[in-house]
MARMIMAR-129018 format. One record per residue (C-alpha): x, y, z. Coordinates in nm, 4 decimals, padded with zeros to 6 digits, m for minus. Layout:
- c1, c2, c3
- X, Y, Z
...
# end
This chain:
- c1, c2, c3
- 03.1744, 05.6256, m03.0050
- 03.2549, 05.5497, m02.6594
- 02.9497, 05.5737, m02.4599
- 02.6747, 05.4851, m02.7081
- 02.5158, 05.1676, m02.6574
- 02.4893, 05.1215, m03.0471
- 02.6565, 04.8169, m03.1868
- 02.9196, 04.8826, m03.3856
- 02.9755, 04.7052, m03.7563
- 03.2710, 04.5956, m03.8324
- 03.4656, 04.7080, m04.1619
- 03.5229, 04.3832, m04.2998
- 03.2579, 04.1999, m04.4711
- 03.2034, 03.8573, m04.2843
- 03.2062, 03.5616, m04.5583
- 02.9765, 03.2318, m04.4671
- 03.1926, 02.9594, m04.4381
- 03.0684, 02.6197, m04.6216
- 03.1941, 02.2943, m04.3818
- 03.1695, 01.9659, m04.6011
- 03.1712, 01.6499, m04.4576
- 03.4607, 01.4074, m04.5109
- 03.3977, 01.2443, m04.8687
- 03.1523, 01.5181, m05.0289
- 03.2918, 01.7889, m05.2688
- 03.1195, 02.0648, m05.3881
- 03.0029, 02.1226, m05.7088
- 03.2309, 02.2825, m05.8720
- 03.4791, 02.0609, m05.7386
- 03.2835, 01.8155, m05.8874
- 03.3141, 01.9659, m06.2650
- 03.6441, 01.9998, m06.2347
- 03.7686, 01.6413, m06.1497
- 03.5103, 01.5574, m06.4579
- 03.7200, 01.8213, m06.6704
- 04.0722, 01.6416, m06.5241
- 03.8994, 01.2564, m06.6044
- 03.8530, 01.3603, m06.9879
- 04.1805, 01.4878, m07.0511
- 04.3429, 01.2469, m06.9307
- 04.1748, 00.9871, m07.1497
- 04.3718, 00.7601, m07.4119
- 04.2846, 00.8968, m07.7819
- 04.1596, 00.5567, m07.8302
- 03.8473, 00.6187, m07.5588
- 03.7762, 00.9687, m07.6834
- 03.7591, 00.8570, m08.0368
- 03.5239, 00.5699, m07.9425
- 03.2922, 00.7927, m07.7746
- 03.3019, 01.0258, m08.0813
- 03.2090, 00.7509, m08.2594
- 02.8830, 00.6723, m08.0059
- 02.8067, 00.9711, m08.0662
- 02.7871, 00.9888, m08.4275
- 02.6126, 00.6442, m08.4423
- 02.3751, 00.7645, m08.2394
- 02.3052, 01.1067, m08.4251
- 02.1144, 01.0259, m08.7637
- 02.2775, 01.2414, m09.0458
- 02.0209, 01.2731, m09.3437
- 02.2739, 01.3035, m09.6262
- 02.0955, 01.4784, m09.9376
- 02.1375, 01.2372, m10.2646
- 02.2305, 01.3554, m10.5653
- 02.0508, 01.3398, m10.8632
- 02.2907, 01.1571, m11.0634
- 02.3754, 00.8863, m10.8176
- 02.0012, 00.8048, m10.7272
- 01.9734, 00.7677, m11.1100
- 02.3312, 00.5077, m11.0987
- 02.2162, 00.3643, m10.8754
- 01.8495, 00.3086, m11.0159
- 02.0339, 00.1717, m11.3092
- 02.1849, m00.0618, m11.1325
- 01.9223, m00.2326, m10.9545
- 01.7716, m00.3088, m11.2954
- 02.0418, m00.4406, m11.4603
- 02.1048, m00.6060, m11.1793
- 01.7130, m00.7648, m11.1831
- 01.7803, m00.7937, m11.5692
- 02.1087, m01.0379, m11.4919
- 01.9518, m01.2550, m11.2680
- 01.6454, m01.2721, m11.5072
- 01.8727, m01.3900, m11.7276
- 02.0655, m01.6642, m11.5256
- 01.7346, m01.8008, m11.4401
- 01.6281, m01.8701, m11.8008
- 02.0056, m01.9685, m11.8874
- 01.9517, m02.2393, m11.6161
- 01.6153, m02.3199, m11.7308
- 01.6718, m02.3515, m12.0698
- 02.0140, m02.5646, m11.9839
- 01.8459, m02.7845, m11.7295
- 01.5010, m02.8258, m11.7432
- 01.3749, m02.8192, m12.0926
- 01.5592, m03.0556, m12.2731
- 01.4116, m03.3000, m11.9697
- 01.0797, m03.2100, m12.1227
- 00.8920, m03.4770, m12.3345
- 00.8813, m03.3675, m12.6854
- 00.6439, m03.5442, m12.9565
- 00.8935, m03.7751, m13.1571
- 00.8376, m03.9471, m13.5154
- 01.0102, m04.2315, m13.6257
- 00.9818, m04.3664, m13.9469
- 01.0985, m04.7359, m13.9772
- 01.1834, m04.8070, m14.3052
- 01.1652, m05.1946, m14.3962
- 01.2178, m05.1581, m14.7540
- 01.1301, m05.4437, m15.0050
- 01.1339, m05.7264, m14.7767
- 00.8918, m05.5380, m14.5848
- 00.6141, m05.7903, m14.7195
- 00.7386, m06.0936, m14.5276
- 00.7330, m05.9038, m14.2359
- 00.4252, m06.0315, m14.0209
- 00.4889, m05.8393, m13.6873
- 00.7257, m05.5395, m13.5484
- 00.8387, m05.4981, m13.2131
- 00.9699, m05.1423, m13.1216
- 01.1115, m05.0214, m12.8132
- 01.3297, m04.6847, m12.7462
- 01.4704, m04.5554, m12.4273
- 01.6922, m04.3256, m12.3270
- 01.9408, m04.5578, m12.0893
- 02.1256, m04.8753, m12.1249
- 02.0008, m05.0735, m12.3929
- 01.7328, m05.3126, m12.1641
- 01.5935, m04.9593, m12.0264
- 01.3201, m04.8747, m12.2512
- 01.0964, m04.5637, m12.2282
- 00.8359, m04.6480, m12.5278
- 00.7566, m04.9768, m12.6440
- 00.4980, m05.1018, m12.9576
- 00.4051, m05.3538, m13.1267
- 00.2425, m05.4320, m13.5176
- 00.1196, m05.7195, m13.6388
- 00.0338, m05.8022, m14.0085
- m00.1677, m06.0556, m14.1777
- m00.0557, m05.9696, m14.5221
- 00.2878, m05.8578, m14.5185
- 00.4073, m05.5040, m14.3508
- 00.4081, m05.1580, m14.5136
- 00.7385, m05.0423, m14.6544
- 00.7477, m04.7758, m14.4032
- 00.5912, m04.7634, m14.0063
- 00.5546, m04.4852, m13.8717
- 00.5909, m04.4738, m13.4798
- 00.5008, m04.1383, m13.2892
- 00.5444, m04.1334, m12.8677
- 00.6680, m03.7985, m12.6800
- 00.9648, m03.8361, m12.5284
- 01.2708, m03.5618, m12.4497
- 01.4940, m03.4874, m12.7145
- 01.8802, m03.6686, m12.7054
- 02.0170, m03.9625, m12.7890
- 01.8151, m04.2475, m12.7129
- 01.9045, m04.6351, m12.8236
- 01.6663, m04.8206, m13.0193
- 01.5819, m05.2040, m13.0810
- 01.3275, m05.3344, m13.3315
- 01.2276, m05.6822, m13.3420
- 01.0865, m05.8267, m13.7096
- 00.9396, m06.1733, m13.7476
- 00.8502, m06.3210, m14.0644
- 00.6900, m06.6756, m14.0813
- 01.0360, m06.8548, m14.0782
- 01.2206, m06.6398, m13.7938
- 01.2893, m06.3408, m13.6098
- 01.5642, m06.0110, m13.6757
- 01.7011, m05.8406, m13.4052
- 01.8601, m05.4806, m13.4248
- 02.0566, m05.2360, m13.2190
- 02.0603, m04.8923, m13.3374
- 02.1911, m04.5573, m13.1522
- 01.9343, m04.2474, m13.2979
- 01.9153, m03.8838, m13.1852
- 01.5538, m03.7315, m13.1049
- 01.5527, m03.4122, m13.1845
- 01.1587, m03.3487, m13.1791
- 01.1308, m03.4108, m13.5761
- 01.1157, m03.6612, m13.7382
- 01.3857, m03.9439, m13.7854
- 01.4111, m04.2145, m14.0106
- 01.5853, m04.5580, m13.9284
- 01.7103, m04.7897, m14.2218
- 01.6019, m05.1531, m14.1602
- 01.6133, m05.2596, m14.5200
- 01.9419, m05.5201, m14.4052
- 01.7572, m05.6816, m14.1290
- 01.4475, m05.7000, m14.3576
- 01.6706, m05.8905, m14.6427
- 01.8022, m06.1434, m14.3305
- 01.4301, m06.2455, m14.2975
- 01.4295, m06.4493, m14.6537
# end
């Protein structure tokens, strides 16, 4: 209306108008040059992040009766075996180090009577190592048989006896296994030498 002194509105709707300053973006902007970054990622980086992610997420898997009961099995026999390789290497290694008692029965036979003193010595090394050593003496001749008990570990061992009889002395060598019972050594040919 010509004359009025009311303002007059205009038809079109007036839109605010956003100025940025040089280097800012808006936010939507924004999300979208985020959206543009991830596709154009190698497969390589997206499947590496996947992966993050799923490290990072703990997934409680439910276990099945049957396999907790496998693997239950398993443990024990497992316990079991190495129970076992433990006494395997125990009974391999360490007991036959272990001193058993030992018997020896020297048997001087019929010359045993001129015998008037017995040297014994056993050992499990070079002959010259000995382990055990003992020593008789007799006024009145030996007994046909002397009995000698020591412990040592069962194996082979080497044994010397010594006899002496008024007119000289018997040497002899002898290889014997110990075994923990007892063991008999023949000296009735050293005994004989003695006359």
């Amino acid at each position: 209306m010509p004359g009025s002194d009311t303002p007059q509105e205009s038809s079109s709707e007036a839109t605010p108008s956003l100025t940025l300053a040089p280097g800012e973006q808006s936010a939507s902007a924004a999300s979208e040059a985020e959206a543009d970054e991830n596709t154009d990622a190698t497969p390589d980086e997206t499947q590496e992040e996947q992966e993050a992610q799923e490290t990072e997420e703990p997934q409680d898997t439910p276990v099945k009766p049957a396999e907790a009961r496998t693997a239950a099995v398993r443990r024990r026999f497992l316990r079991i075996a190495i129970f076992g390789m433990v006494l395997i290497v125990f009974g391999l290694f360490v007991l036959p180090k272990v001193p058993r008692s030992q018997q020896l029965r020297l048997h001087l036979g019929i010359g045993a009577s001129r015998v008037v003193s017995a040297t014994a010595r056993v050992g499990h090394g070079a002959p010259g190592t000995w382990d055990r050593e003992s020593t008789w003496s007799f006024e009145h001749g030996a007994p046909a048989t002397l009995p000698w008990a020591f412990d040592l570990p069962s194996g082979s061992a080497q044994l010397e006896v010594e006899l002496s009889s008024a007119t000289g002395i018997r040497t002899h060598h002898v290889a014997i296994e110990l075994h923990g019972d007892e063991t008999r050594v023949e000296l009735e040919d050293v005994t004989r030498g003695l006359e």
